[in-house]
Every structure is written in structure tokens, then in C-alpha cells.
VOPAGU-2260 file (C-alpha; in pm, 1 decimal, decimal comma):
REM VOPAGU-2260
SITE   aa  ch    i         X         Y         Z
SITE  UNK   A    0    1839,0    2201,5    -756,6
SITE  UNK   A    1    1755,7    2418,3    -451,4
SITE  UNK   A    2    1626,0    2265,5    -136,9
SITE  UNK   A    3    1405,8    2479,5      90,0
SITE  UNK   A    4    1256,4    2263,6     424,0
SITE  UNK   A    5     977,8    2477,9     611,3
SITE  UNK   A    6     864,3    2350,0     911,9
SITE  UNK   A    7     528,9    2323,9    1022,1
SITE  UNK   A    8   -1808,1    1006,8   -1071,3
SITE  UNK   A    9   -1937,9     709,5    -776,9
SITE  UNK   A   10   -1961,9     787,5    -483,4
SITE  UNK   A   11   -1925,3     639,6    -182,2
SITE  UNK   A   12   -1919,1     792,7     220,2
SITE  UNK   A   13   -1746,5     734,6     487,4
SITE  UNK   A   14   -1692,3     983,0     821,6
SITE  UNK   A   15   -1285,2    1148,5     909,1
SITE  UNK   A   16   -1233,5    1332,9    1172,2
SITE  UNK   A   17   -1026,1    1679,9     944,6
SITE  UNK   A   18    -795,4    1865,8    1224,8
SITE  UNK   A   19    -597,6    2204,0     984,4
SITE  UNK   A   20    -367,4    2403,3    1169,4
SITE  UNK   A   21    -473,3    2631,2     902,7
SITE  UNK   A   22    -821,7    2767,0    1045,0
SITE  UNK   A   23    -914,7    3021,0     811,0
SITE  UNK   A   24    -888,0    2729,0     523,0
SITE  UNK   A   25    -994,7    2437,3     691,6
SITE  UNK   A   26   -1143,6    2396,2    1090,9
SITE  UNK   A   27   -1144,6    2108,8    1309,9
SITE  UNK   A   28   -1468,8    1893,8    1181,7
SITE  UNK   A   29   -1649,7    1600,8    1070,9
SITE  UNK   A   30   -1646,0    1575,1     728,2
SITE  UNK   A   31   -1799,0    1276,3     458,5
SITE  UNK   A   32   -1468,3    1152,7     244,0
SITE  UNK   A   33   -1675,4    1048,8    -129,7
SITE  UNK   A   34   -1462,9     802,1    -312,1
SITE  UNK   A   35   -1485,2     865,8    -637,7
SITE  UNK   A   36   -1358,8     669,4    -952,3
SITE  UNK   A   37   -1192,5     892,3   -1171,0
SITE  UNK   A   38   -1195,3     928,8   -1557,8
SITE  UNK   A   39    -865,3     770,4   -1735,3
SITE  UNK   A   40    -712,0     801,5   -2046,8
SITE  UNK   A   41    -296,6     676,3   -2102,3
SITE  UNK   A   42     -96,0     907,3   -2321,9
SITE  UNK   A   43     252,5     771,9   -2380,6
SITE  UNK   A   44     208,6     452,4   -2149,7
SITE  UNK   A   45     108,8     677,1   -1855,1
SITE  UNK   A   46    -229,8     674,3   -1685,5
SITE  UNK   A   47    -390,8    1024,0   -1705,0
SITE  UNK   A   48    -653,9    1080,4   -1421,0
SITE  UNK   A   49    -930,4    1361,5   -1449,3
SITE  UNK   A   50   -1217,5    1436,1   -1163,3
SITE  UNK   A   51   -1462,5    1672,5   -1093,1
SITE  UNK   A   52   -1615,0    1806,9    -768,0
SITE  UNK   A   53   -1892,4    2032,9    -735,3
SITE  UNK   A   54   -1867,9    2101,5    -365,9
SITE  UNK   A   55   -1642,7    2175,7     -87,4
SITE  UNK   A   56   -1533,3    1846,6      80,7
SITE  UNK   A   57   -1235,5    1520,2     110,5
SITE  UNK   A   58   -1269,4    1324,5    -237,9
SITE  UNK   A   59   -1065,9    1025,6    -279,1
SITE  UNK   A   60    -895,1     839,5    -557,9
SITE  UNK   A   61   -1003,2     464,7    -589,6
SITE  UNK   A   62    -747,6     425,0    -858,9
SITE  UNK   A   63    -401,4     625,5    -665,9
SITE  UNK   A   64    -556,5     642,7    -292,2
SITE  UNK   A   65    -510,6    1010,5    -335,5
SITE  UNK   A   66    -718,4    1194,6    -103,6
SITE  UNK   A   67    -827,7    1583,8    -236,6
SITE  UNK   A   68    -963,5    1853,0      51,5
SITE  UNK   A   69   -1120,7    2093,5    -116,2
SITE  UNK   A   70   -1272,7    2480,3     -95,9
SITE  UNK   A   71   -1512,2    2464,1    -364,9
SITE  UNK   A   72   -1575,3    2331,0    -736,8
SITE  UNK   A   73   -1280,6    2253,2    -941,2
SITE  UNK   A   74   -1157,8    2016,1   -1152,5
SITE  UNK   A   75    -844,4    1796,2   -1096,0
SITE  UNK   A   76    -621,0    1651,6   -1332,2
SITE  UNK   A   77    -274,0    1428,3   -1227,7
SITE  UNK   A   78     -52,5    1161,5   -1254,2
SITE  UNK   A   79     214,5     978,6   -1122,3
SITE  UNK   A   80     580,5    1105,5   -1300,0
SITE  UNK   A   81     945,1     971,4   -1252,4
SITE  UNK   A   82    1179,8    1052,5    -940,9
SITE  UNK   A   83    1482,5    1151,9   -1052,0
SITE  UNK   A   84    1796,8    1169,8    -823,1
SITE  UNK   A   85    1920,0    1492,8    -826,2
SITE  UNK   A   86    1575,9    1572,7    -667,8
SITE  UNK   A   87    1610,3    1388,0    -327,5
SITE  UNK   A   88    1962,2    1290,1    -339,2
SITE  UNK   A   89    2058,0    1592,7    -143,6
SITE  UNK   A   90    1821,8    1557,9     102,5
SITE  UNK   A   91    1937,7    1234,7     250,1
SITE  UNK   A   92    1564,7    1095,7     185,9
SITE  UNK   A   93    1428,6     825,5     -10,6
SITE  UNK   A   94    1094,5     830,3    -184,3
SITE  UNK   A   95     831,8     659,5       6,8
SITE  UNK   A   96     532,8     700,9    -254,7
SITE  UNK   A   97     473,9     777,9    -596,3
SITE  UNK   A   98     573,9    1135,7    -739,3
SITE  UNK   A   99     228,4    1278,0    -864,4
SITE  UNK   A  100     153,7    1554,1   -1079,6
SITE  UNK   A  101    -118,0    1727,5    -937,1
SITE  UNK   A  102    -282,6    1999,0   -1131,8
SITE  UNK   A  103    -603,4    2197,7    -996,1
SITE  UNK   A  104    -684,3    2554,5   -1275,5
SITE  UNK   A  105    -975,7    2672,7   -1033,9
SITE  UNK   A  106    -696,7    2636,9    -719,3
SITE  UNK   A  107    -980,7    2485,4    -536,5
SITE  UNK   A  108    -728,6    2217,5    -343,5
SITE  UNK   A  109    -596,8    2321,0     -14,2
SITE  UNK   A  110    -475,0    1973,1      79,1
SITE  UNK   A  111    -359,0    1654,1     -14,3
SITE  UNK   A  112    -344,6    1289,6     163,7
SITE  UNK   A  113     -57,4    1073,7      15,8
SITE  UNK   A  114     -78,3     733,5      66,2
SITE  UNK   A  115     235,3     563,4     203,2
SITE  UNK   A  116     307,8     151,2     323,9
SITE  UNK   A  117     481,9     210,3     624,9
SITE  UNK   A  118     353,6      21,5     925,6
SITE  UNK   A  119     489,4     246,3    1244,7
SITE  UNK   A  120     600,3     558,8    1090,1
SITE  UNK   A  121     843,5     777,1    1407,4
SITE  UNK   A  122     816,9    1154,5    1403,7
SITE  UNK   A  123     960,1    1318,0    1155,8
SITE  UNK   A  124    1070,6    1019,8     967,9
SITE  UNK   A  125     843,8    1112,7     666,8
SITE  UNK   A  126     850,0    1454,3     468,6
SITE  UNK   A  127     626,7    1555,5     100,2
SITE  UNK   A  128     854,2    1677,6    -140,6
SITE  UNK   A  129     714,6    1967,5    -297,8
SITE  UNK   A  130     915,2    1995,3    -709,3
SITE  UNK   A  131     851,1    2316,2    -866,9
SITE  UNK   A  132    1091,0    2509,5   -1136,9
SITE  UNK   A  133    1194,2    2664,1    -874,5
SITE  UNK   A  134    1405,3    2393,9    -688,6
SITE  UNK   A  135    1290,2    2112,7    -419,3
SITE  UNK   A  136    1063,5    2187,7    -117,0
SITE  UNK   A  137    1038,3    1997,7     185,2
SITE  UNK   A  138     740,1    2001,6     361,2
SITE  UNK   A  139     629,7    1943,7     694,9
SITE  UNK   A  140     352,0    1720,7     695,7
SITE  UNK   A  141      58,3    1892,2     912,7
SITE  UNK   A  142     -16,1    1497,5    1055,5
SITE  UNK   A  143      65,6    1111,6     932,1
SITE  UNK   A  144    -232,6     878,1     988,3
SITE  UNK   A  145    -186,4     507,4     967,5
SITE  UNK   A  146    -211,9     506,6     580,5
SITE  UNK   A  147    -156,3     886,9     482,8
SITE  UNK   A  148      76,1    1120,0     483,9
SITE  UNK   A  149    -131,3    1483,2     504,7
SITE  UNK   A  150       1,3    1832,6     407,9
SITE  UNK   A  151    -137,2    2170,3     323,6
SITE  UNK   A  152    -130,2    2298,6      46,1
SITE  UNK   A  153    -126,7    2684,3    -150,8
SITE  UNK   A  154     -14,0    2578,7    -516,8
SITE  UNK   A  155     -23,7    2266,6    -684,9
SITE  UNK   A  156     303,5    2115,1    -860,7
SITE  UNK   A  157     484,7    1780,6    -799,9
SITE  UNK   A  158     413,2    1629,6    -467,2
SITE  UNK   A  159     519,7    1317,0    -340,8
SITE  UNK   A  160     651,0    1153,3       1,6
SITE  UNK   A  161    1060,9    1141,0     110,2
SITE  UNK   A  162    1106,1     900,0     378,9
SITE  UNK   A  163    1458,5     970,5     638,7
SITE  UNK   A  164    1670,8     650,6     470,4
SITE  UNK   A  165    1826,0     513,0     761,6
SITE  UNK   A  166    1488,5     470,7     973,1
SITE  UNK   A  167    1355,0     223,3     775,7
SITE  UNK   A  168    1666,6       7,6     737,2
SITE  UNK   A  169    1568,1    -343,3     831,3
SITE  UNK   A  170    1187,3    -227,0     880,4
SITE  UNK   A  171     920,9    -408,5     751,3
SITE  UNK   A  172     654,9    -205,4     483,2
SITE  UNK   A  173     316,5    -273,0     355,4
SITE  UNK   A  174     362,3    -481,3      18,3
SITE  UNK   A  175     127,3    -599,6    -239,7
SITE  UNK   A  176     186,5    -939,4    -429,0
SITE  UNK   A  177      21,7    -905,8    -850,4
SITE  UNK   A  178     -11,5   -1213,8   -1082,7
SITE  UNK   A  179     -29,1   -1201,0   -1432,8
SITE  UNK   A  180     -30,6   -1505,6   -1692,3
SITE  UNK   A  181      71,2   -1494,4   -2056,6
SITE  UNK   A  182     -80,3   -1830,8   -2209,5
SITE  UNK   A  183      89,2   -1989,4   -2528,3
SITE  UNK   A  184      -7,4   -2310,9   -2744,6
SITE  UNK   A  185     235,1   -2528,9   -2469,4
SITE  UNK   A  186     278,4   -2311,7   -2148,5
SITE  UNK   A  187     159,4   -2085,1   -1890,4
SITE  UNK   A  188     391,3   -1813,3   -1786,7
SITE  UNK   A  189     329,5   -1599,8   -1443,0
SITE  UNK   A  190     452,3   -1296,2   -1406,9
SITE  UNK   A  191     451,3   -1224,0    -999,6
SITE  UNK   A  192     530,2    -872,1    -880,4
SITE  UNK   A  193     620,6    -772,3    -551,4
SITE  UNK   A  194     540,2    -377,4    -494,6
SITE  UNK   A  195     486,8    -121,3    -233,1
SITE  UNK   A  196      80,4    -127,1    -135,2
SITE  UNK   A  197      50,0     246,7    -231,9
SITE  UNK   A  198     127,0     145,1    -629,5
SITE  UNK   A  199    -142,0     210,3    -807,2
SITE  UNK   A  200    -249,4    -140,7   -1007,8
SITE  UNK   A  201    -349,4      62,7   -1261,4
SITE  UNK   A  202      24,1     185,2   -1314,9
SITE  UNK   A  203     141,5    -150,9   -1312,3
SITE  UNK   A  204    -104,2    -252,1   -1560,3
SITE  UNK   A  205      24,9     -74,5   -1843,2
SITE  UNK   A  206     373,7    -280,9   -1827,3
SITE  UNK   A  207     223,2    -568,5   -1858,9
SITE  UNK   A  208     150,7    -582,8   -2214,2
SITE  UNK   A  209     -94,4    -887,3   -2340,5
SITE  UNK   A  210     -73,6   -1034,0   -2012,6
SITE  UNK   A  211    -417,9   -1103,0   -1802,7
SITE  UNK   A  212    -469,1   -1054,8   -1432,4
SITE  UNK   A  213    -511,2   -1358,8   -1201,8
SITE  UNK   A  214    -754,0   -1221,4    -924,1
SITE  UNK   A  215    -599,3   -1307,4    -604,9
SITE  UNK   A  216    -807,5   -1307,4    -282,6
SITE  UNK   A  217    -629,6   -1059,7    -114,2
SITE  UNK   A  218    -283,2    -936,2    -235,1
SITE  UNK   A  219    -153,7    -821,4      97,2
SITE  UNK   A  220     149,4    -857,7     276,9
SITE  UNK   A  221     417,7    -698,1     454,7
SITE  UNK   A  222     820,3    -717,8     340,4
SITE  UNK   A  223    1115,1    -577,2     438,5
SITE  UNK   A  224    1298,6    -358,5     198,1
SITE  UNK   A  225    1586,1    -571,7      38,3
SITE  UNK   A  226    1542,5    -884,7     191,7
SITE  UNK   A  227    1525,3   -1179,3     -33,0
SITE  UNK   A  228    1194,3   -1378,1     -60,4
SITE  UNK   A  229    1147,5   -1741,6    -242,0
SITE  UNK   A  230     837,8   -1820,4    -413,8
SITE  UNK   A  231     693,4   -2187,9    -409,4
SITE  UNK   A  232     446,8   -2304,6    -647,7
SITE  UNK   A  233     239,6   -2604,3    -452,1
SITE  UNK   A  234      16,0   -2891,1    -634,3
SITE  UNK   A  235     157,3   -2809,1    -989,2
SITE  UNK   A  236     433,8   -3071,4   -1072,6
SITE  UNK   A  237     512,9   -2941,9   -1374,0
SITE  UNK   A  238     620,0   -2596,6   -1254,8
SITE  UNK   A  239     952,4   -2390,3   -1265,0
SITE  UNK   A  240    1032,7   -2075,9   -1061,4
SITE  UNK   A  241    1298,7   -1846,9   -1148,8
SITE  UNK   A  242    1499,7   -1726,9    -965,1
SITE  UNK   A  243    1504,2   -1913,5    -694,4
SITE  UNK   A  244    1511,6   -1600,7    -461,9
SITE  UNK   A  245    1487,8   -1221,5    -508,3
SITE  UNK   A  246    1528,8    -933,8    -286,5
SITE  UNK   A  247    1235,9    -689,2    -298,3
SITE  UNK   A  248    1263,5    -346,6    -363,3
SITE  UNK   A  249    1005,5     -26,7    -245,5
SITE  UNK   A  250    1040,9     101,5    -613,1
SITE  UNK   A  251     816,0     307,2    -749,4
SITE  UNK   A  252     843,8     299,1   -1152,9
SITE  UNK   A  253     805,9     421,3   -1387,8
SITE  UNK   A  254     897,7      43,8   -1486,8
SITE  UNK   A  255     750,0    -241,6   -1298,4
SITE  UNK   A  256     933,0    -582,8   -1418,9
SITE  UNK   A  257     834,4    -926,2   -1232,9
SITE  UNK   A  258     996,1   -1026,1    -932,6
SITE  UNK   A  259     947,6   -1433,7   -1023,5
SITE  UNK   A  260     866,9   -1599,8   -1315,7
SITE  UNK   A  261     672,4   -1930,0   -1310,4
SITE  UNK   A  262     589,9   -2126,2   -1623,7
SITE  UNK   A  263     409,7   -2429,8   -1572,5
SITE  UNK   A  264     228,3   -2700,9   -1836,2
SITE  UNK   A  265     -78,9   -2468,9   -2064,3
SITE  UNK   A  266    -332,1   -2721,8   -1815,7
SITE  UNK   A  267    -267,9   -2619,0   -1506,7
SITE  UNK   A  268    -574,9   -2469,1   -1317,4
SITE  UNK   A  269    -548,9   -2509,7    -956,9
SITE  UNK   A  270    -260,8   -2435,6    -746,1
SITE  UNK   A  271     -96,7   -2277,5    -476,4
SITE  UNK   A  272     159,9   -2028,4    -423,7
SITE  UNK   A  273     368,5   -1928,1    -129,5
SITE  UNK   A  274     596,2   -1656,3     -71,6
SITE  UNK   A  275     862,2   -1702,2     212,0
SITE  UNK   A  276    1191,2   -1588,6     317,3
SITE  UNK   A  277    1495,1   -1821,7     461,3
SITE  UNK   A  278    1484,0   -1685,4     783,2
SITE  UNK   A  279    1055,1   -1734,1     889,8
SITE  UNK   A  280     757,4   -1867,6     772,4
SITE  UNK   A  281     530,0   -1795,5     445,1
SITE  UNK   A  282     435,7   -1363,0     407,5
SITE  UNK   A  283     201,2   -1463,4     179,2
SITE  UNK   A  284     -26,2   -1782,1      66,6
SITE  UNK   A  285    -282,2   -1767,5    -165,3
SITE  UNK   A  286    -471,4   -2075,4    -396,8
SITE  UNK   A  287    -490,8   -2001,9    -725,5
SITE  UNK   A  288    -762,4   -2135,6    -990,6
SITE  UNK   A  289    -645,7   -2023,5   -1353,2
SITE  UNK   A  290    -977,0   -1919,4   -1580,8
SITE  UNK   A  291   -1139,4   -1643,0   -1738,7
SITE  UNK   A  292    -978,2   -1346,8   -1625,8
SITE  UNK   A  293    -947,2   -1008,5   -1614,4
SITE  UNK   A  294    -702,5    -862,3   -1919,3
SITE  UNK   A  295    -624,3    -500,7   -2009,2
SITE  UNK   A  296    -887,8    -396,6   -2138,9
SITE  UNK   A  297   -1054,9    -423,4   -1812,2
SITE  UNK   A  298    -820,3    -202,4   -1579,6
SITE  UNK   A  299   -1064,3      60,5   -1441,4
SITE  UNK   A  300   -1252,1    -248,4   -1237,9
SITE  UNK   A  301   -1353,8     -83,8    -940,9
SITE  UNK   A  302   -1149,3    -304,1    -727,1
SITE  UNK   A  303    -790,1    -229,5    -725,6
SITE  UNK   A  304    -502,4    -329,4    -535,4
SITE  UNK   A  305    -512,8      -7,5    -307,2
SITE  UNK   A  306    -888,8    -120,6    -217,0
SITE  UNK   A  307    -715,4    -434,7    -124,9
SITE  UNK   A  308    -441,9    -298,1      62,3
SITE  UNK   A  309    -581,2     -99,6     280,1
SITE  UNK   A  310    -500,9     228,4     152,4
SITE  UNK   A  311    -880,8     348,7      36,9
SITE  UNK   A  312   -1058,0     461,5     370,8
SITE  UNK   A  313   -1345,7     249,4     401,8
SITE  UNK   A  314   -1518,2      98,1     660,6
SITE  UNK   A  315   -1442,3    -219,2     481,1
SITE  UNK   A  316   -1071,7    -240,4     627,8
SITE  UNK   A  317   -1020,8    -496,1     890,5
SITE  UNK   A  318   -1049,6    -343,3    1237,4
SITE  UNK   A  319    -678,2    -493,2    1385,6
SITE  UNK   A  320    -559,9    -331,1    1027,5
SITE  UNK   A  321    -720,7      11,4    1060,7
SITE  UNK   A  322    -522,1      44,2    1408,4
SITE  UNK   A  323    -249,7    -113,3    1354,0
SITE  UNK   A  324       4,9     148,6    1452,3
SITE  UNK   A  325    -171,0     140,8    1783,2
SITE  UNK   A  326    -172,5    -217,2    1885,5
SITE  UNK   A  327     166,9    -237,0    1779,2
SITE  UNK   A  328     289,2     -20,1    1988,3
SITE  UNK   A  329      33,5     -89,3    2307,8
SITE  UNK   A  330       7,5    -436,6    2331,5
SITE  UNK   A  331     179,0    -615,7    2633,9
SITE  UNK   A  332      25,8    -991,1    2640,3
SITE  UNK   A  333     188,5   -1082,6    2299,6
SITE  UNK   A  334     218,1   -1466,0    2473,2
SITE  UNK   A  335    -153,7   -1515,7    2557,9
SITE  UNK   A  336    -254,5   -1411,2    2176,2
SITE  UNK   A  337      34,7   -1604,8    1982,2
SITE  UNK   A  338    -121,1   -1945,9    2210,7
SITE  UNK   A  339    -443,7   -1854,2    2090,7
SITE  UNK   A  340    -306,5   -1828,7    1721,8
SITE  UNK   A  341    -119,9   -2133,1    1758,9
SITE  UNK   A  342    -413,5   -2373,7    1890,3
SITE  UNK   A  343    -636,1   -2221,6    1588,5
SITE  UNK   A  344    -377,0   -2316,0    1372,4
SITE  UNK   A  345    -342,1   -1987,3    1182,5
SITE  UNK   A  346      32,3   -2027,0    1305,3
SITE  UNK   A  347     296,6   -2304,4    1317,0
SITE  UNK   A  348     604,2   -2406,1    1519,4
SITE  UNK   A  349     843,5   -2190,4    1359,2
SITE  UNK   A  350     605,7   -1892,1    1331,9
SITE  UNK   A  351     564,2   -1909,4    1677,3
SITE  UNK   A  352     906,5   -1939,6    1726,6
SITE  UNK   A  353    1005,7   -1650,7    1524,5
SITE  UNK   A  354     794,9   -1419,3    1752,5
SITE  UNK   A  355     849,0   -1504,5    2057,7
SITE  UNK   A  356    1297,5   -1460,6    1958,7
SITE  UNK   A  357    1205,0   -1104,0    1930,6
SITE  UNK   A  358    1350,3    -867,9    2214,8
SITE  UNK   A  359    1035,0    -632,6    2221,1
SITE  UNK   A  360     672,7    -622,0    2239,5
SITE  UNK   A  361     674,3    -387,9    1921,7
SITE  UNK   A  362     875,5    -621,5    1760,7
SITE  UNK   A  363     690,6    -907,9    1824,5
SITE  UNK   A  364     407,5    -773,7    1724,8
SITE  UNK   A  365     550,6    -651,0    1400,9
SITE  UNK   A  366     649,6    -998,2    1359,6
SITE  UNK   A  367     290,8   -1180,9    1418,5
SITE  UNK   A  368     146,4    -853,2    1198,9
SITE  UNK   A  369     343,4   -1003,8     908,0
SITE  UNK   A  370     173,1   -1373,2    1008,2
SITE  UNK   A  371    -159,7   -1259,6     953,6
SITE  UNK   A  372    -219,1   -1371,4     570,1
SITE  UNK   A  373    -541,4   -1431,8     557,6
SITE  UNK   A  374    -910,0   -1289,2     696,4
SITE  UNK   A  375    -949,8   -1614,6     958,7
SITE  UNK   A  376    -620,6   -1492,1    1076,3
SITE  UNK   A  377    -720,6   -1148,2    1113,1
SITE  UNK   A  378   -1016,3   -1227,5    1287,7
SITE  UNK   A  379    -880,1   -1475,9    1525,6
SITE  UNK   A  380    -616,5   -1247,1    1619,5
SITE  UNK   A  381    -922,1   -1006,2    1687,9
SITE  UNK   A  382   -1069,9   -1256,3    1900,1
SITE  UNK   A  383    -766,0   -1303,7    2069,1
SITE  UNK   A  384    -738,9    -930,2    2136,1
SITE  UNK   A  385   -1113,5    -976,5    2290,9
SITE  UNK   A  386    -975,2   -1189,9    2524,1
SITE  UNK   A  387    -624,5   -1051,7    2636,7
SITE  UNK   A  388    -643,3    -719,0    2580,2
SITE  UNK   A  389    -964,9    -630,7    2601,9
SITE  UNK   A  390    -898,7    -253,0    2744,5
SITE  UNK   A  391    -727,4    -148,1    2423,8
SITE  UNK   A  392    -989,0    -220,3    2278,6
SITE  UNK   A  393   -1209,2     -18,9    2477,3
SITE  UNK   A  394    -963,3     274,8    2422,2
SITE  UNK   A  395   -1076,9     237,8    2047,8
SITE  UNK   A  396   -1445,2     253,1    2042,4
């Protein structure tokens, strides 16, 4: 294949700031993103999306986090398709998304947002793939926003994101932890997955067969790439968890098997489940209470994982998550905020520990990011922001 890199239904509103470098398409303005929740239909185990717009404007995907700019009316129809080697191979990239389909008849789309999971992307670390007959494209991405990756577009094809492979080597990502249970006469068996935050639950859905959902809380966490996790099942004695640890791969289909397995006695209701690695504390906690859930059938809910994730632009998204590229990267009195964490007891001993061994501020930040489970632990680390750093958050009002 030939590779060619060039260089530069319900609705709901929300305000993003549009900057083109494209003026005659698009000019520098404020502009109401609608979420909309599109129409879906599977046709050979793949999830079909259709929309329609009636107006110029940004419409976004609650189902893929896809975000449409477009000049007029149209109608869009995609889905997410297989990577295939021989496709990125050559580049020396990795995907760092889903591959979508994207078809638009009325060529009403001039540009696309693509959601990725990385937490502090560098410059030129991330590229779209654009897959015609023709051979591979690389594109230039006209800007990369904390959850997007955003490129212009003239004709619509196979798009999806390639990420430089040795970047994010050892670099933690934006994960998503899914529970499913399969009930027979004398067990319970869970099915836990561990996938990149920009996975559509919808895609992940249709592998799961006669299983049901167990609605989580929130499903959020942050991973590294190939680093093995352990899972631990709390107040169920009569539990088993296989294997005992598993590495987690930033794979993206079109087959999405369980990472654990848990089976447990068919009367278990209320537990707990932690997710950990050998080296710090738990990336993920979250009390379960087994019950009516959600099955199949009921896949188009309107909340999905990528509402839950972050990925959907919404005023809804935790302020220290909607910047955290920024405070990351800016923020000097790590010590101050990790006491403050530690006397509220969102962190322990070893947490603390684990932070403060890191030889940067950007590291130890990326570190107490991945501590931050919970909604009390967002906020108190807000608080504790309030308090310590109170001019960087001046710099983002």
C-alpha cells in the first residue's frame, strides 16, 4: 500500500471555541456542539450508525464520541472497521483509536474530531490515517485537544488515529473497566474488560452474547499499555479470579474477549472489586450490587461508556479532568496537594509513596491523576488545587 504524509435525533448544547486554518470552509468562532444519539442497526455483528443534520454546525456521536463539522444538510452513515497491518505497519505508527468508516453522499462534512485516551499527547506524536483504494494517507492533524484528535477534511473514506509507537512506551492512557455477568442454575460468571476509553460500549456489546451489563458508577481509569494488572474481588468468599494477573492491551477489535474472569456462588449480591498492579496502589475500585440489569437488548441507553469517560464534550466532565493536560504539565506544589489527599484519606501510605518516588512534577502528577478513582477524590484534589495553586486556576476561568 502507498503511503502519502501531507503536512499541515436529541439534542443537547454545549459552547467550543472552532479555530480552521481553512477560512473559506470554516472561520475562527463560537459554535453550539448538539449531541445527538444516532440511529443503529448491526449487520454481520457490526454496529451500523446513521444521523441526520439539517443545518450547518459540530454534531456529536453519543454512541462513538465522533464529532461531525459540517457545511450544510447531509446525512451521515459509519462505522468502526478492522486495522489491518499492512496499513500502518510501514509507517512506524500504532493505532490510537478505532478505524471508522465514514460515509457523507451530500459531502456536507468538512471535518472530523476523533476521540483518542491519551493523557499528555507531545507534538506530532499523533497522526489520522486517511485509507482510500488508493493507498494510506497521513494526515496532519489541524489541532489535538485534550480528548480529540481534529483534522480537515475534502472526501470521506477510512479515518482513524496512528499514534508514533515509541512515545507512548511506558505511558499511561485513559482506560475504561466493563462488567458483564452470565448467571446459571449454580454460579455467577463476570466477564471484566479492560479497554481504551474511546471504545465505543456499544462495540463491545455485541461480543458479549447473553451476557447482561453490571452498571458500574463510573468505569474510569487510567493504565499503562502492557503492564499487568490483578483484579481482587472483596466481601465475596466464595469467589475465584482467573488469571491471577493480565497485561492490558490498547486494542481496538474487532474482538473484545475479557481480561478476568470471576465466578462466584449464583447468591452473591454485594461486593467489591479492585483493580491493582504489583508495583502501586488500586487504578480502580468500585462496589458492586448484582440485580436487575441492563442486557442486550438495551444497548442504545443513552449513557455509554464514552459519556463516562470523558470523551463526550459536556459540561458534565469534572473540571481537574477537562484540563488535565494543563495541570499536568503546570503544577509545581505537587507536596502541599498529595498532604491534603492524604489527611482526607482519598490516598494511603503507599500511594503517597508512589508519587512522591517520581523524578518530575509531570510525573508525579501523572501518578496522583491515576489515584483519583472516585468523584470525592476528584473534588478534593480540586479543593486542594483551591488552596495551592490557586493562580492556575485563575489562568482557566
Amino acid at each position: 500500500m502507498d503511503i502519502v504524509s501531507t503536512e499541515p435525533s436529541r439534542l443537547h448544547h454545549s459552547n467550543m471555541d472552532i479555530v480552521s486554518t481553512e477560512p473559506s470552509r470554516l472561520h475562527h468562532s463560537n459554535m453550539d456542539i448538539s449531541h445527538f444519539e444516532p440511529s443503529v442497526h448491526t449487520e454481520q455483528s457490526t454496529n451500523q450508525y446513521r444521523f441526520k443534520f439539517d443545518r450547518s454546525g459540530l454534531f456529536q456521536c453519543s454512541e462513538t464520541a465522533l464529532v461531525f463539522v459540517t457545511t450544510g444538510e447531509g446525512e451521515v452513515l459509519y462505522r468502526t472497521v478492522q486495522w489491518k497491518e499492512r496499513w500502518f505497519e510501514p509507517t512506524g505508527r500504532t493505532p490510537g483509536g478505532p478505524l471508522f468508516d465514514i460515509q457523507c453522499p451530500q459531502k456536507s462534512v468538512c471535518q472530523l474530531h476523533l476521540p483518542h485516551c491519551d493523557i499528555t499527547p507531545g507534538d506530532g506524536v499523533m497522526s489520522v490515517a486517511h485509507i482510500t483504494d488508493e493507498g494510506l494517507e497521513l494526515l496532519q492533524p489541524q489541532r489535538v485537544t485534550q480528548t480529540h484528535v481534529v483534522v480537515n477534511v475534502n472526501h470521506l473514506s477510512l479515518f482513524g488515529i496512528l499514534e508514533r509507537t515509541s512515545y507512548f512506551q511506558n505511558k499511561p492512557k485513559r482506560a475504561q473497566v466493563l462488567v458483564f455477568c452470565r448467571e446459571s442454575p449454580i454460579r455467577k460468571t463476570l466477564s471484566v474488560l479492560l479497554v481504551p476509553s474511546n471504545v465505543s460500549y456499544g462495540e463491545v456489546m455485541e461480543a458479549q452474547e447473553d451476557k447482561q451489563r453490571i452498571e458500574v458508577t463510573s468505569s474510569n481509569c487510567v493504565l499503562i499499555p502492557d503492564q499487568r494488572y490483578s483484579l481482587s474481588v472483596l466481601q465475596c468468599p466464595s469467589q475465584k479470579v482467573q488469571p491471577e494477573a493480565a497485561p492490558y492491551f490498547d486494542a481496538y477489535g474487532p474482538n473484545y474477549h475479557p481480561t478476568f474472569l470471576v465466578t462466584m456462588d449464583v447468591n452473591a449480591e454485594h461486593f467489591s472489586m479492585e483493580l491493582s498492579s504489583p508495583n502501586s496502589g488500586p487504578f480502580w475500585q468500585q462496589d458492586i450490587t448484582l440485580g436487575a440489569q441492563s442486557t442486550g437488548a438495551a444497548a442504545s441507553s443513552p449513557v455509554s461508556p464514552t459519556t463516562q469517560c470523558s470523551i463526550l464534550l459536556t459540561a458534565e466532565t469534572h473540571f481537574v479532568d477537562q484540563h488535565r493536560c494543563f495541570l499536568v504539565d503546570k503544577v509545581e506544589n505537587v507536596g502541599p496537594i498529595l498532604d491534603v489527599l492524604y489527611d482526607e484519606d482519598i490516598i494511603d501510605n503507599e500511594g503517597y509513596s508512589n508519587v512522591e518516588s517520581k523524578p518530575t512534577n509531570q510525573d508525579k502528577m501523572t501518578a496522583l491523576y491515576a489515584l483519583l478513582t472516585s468523584s470525592t477524590a476528584r473534588d478534593t484534589f480540586h479543593k486542594a488545587l483551591k488552596e495551592h495553586e490557586n493562580s492556575l486556576l485563575e489562568e482557566l476561568k
